[in-house]
N, C-alpha and C positions, 0 to 999 in steps of 0.2 A: 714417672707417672704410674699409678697404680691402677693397672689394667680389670684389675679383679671387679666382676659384676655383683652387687650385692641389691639382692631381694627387698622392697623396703612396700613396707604396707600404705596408702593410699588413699587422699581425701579428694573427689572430683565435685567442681562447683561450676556450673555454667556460667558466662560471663556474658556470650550474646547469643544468637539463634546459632553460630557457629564456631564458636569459641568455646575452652574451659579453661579452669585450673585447677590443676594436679599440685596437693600436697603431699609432703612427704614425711612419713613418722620415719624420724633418723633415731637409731638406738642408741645410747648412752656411749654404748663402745666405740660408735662411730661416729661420734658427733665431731671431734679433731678432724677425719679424715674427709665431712665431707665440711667442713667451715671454707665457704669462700668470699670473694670480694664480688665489689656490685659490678656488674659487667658479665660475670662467668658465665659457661652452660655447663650441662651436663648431656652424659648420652644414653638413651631409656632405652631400652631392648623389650621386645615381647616375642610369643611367637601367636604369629597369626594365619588363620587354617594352614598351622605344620610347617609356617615359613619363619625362618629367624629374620626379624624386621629389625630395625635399628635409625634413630634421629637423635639430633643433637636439640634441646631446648635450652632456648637462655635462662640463667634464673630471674625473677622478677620480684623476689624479696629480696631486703637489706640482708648483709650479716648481723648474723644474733637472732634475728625471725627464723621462723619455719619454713625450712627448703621448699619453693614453692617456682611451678615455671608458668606459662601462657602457652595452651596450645588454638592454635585457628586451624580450623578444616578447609583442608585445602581439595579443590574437585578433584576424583580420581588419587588423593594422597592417601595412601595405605593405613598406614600407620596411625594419619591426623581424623579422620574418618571412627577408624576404630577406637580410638582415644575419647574422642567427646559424644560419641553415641553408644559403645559398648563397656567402658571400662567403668567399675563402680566401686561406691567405699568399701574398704578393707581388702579391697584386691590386691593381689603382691606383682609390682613392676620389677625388673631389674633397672639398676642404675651405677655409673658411673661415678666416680666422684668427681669434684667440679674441678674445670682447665678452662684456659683462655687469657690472653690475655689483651682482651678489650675490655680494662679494668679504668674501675677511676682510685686510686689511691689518696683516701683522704686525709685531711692536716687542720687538724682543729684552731692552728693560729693563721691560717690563710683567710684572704679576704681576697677569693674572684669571682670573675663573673664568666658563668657558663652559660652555653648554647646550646640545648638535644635537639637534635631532628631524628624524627620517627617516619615510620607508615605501616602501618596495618598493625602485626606481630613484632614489629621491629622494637615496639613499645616494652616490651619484657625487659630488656635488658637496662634498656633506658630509664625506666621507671625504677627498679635497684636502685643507678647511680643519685637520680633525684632525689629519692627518699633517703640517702645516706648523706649524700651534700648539705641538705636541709636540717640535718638532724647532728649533725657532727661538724658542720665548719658553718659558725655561726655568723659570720661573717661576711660568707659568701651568695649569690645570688643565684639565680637560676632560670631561664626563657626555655620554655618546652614547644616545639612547633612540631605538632603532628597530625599528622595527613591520613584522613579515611575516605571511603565515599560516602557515610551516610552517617551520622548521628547516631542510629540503630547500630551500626559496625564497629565503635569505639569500644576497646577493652579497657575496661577498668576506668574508666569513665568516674564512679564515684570515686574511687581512690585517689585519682587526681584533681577532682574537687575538693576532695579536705583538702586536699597539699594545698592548695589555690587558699582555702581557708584559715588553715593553720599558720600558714606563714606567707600573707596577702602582700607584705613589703618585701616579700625575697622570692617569690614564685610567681612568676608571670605563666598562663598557658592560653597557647594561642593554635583555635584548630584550623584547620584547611581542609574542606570537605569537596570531590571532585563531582560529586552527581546529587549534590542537594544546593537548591542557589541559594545566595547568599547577597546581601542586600551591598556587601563590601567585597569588592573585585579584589582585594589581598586574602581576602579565605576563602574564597571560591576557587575549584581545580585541581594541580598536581602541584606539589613541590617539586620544582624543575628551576631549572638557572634563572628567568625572569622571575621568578617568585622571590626568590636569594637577591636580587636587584632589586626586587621592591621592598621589601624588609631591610635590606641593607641602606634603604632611600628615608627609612621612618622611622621602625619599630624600633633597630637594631643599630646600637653603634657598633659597626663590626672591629672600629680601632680598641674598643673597650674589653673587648672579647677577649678573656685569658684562654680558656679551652672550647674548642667544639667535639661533639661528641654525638655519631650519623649510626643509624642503624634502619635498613629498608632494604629493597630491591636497590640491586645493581645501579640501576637508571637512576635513580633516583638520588645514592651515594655520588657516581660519577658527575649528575649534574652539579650536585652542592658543593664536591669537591671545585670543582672548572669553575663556578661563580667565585665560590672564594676566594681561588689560585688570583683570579682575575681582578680583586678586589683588594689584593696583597696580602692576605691574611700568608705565614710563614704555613708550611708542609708540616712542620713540627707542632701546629694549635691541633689540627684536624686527625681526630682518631675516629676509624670509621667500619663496622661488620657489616656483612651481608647476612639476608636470610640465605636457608639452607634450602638444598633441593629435593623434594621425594623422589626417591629410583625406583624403578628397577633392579634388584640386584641380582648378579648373574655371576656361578663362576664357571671360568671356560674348563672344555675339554683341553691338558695338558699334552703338546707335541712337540715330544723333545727330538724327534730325526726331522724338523724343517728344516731347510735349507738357511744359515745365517743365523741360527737361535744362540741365543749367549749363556752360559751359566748364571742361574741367580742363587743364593743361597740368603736364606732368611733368618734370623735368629730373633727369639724371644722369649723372655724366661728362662735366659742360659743354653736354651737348645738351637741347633740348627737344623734348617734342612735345604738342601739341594736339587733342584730343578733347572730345565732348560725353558727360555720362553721366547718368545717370537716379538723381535724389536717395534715391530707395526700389529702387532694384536694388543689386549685386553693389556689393563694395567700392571704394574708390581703387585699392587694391593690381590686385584682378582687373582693372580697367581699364586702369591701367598696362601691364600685362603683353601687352595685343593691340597693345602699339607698342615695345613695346620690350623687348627679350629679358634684359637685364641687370640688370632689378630687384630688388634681393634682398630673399626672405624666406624663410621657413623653416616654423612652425606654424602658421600663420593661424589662432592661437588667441587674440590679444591677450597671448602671455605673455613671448616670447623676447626683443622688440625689436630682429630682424632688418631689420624692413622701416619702422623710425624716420624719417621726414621731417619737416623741420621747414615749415610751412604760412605763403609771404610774403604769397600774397594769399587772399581771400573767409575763409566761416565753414565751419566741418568741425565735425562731430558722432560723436564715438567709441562703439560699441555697449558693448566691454569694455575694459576697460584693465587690466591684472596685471603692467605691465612698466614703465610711465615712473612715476617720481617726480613729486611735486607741482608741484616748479618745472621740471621740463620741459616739461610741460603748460600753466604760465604761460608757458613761453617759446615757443609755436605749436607741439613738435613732437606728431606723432599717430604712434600706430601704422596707418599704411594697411589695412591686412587688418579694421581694426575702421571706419575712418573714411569719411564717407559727408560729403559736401558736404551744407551747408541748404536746404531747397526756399527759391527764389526769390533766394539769395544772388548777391551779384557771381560773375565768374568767380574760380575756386579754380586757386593756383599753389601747388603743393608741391613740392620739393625734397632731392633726396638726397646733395646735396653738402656742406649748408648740416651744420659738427659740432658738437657739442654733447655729447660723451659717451655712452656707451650706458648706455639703460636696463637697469632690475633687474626 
């Protein structure tokens, strides 16, 4: 993965009273490095009053479009705040180029039928996969059920109209609104497991289902997941992100004569460095970061797997995981931000060099 931030100039469009999108002029040199699939994010840096902030956005165009993500301001979010009330055209963001993989990879002779589930922001990523299914597998169909409270609160609302219009036998969209009533008790609410039970009672032949594809709030995932599971849908139909969390970020004061501290040593970009850290303090990642300024993360939320290292030597204990896959986790890497060395283990060597694919 290529760590390297690159500067990219900047198209802001509001979307709702608290919403934007951010385009992105990508330069001719760069256009290979940041091509991705529909699914991806990226991770935007800025500094804000003298602070280096950092978030992950999904992207919300097709490949081949113009790199473009979905931000919603969130109360009290640093970053999302600054973003859709401060940031203006021709301003220069940094940027990441695009990782992830909660991708849909398409096949111009398939014929299935997909399921999105959204809520809020969750819609970024989902709207990509839609617009690329719809336009490259001609074949195939498409049910979008996305959850806001309000009418007013839908991103991208026209965009998903045309789709509705442009392709009326292959695009179904069906909204769930939780605090506006609705004359129909199936779009009225939350998307939560009864919801998935009644959809799966009508709208939705869930045996028909080739792929599901979930992007919300935790709760929200976890319900659809458990209805499905319950419905029999295979583990293998349902791919599924989390939003990402605004922090805080903090890095600790460094105490290396504690009692029980392990050696860590970090390498990135060929270099290493050497530290002691405290098995029950602050993360790998936060520890990293007082030696070395190049580390990359993003939500130190366990979700994005910006900050992916794969772990050569000692034992490492992860608090949350929402982002690596099972055989990633077989194969040593950790997300840093969750990952905390074992009291009493050998010294702990992780690494950022070491690829391996990016996490979903």
């Amino acid at each position: 993965m290529d760590v390297a931030f690159h500067p990219l100039v900047v198209r802001v469009r509001p979307e709702t009273d608290d919403s934007a999108t951010i385009t992105f002029d990508v330069p001719e040199h760069l256009r290979d490095l940041f091509r991705h699939e529909p699914g991806q994010h990226v991770v935007l840096r800025a500094d804000i009053d003298g602070e280096d902030v950092r978030r992950s956005y999904s992207i919300c165009s097709a490949p081949g479009a113009p790199l473009r993500v979905g931000v919603k301001r969130i109360p009290g979010g640093r970053f999302s705040t600054w973003a859709t009330t401060e940031l203006r055209d021709g301003d220069r963001l940094d940027v990441l180029p695009p990782i992830g993989e909660f991708v849909h990879r398409t096949d111009p002779t398939r014929a299935a039928s997909y399921v999105l589930v959204a809520a809020g922001s969750g819609i970024t990523p989902i709207l990509a996969m839609a617009t690329t299914i719809l336009a490259t597998e001609p074949e195939s169909t498409c049910t979008l059920v996305y959850g806001n409270r309000r009418v007013a609160s839908i991103m991208f609302l026209e965009e998903l109209e045309a789709l509705k219009n442009r392709w009326p036998d292959r695009f179904r969209l069906l909204h769930v609104l939780s605090r506006e009533p609705h004359d129909i008790p199936l779009f009225a609410g939350r998307i939560d497991l009864d919801k998935v039970r009644m959809l799966a009672g009508g709208l939705i032949d869930v045996d028909r289902v080739d792929s599901w594809y979930l992007c919300g709030p935790l709760g929200m995932v976890e319900d659809v997941q458990a209805a499905l599971a319950d419905l029999g849908v295979p583990a293998a139909r349902v791919h599924a992100e989390l939003f990402y969390d605004e922090r805080v970020e903090s890095v600790p004061e460094v105490d290396e004569s504690s009692a029980g501290s392990v050696p860590f040593t970090v390498t990135i970009d060929g270099r290493s460095s050497t530290l002691h850290v405290d098995p029950d303090g602050p993360s790998l990642l936060d520890y990293a970061r007082t030696v070395r300024s190049g580390v990359p993360f993003a939500c130190k939320g366990g979700m994005c797997a910006t900050c992916k290292a794969k772990v050569l030597c000692g034992e490492v204990t992860m608090a949350k995981n929402y982002a690596l896959t099972p055989d990633e986790v077989a194969d040593g890497f950790v997300l840093t931000c969750q990952a905390h060395p074992v009291a009493g283990s050998d010294p702990v060597t992780v690494s950022f060099d070491v690829h391996g694919g990016i996490g979903r």
